[in-house]
C-alpha positions, 0 to 999 in steps of 0.5 A: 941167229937174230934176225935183226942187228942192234942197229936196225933193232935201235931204228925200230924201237925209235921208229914205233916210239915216235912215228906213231901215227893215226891211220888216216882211213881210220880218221875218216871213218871217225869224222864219217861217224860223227857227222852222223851223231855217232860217239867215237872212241879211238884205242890201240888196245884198251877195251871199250864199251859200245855197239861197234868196234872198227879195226884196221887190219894187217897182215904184220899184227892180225893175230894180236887184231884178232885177239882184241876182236875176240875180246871185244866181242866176248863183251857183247861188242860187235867187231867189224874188220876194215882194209886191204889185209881183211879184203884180201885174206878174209880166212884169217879174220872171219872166225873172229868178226860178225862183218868183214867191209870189203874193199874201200869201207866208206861205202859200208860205214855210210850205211852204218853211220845211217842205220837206226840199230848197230849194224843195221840190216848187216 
């Protein structure tokens, strides 16, 4: 038995195609990160080089949020998980980090915007 009808499997196709659209947490982190003279990157998937890596997490994607994050850090990238998903289930995410921000992040990314070394005192 499939769990979707070819109509709603249509509808969700179309609806990752092109409503895509940026996490506005994310974009205010990004801007929080730039006024303090930090580079910022933006990926879905890629692998980056740097110092840190930010990522938004979910319950829907987590597995696929971790793997990234174990990549990352097998890169030597620090890996700091983000949002409701990591603040409220942090067992699934833990294993895979060095920070987990607990509720809203702007608090925790002023002090790593401000921080002379990645990840300051954290």
């Amino acid at each position: 038995m499939t769990r979707f009808t070819r109509v709603t499997r249509v509808i969700a196709h179309l609806k990752k195609q092109f409503h895509d659209v940026p996490s506005i947490h994310m974009a205010y982190i990004a801007a929080i990160l730039v006024r303090a003279g930090h580079e910022v990157r933006w990926t879905r998937a890629d692998l980056l080089d740097g110092d840190v890596a930010l990522v938004l997490s979910s319950l829907v994607d987590y597995r696929n949020e971790t793997a990234w994050a174990d990549r990352m850090r097998a890169r030597g990238v620090r890996v700091g998980f983000i949002g409701i998903a990591a603040s409220k289930t942090p067992e699934l995410f833990q294993d895979h980090c060095d920070f987990i921000l607990n509720g809203e992040p702007e608090g925790g990314i002023l002090d790593l915007a401000a921080a002379t070394s990645p990840m300051g005192s954290w």
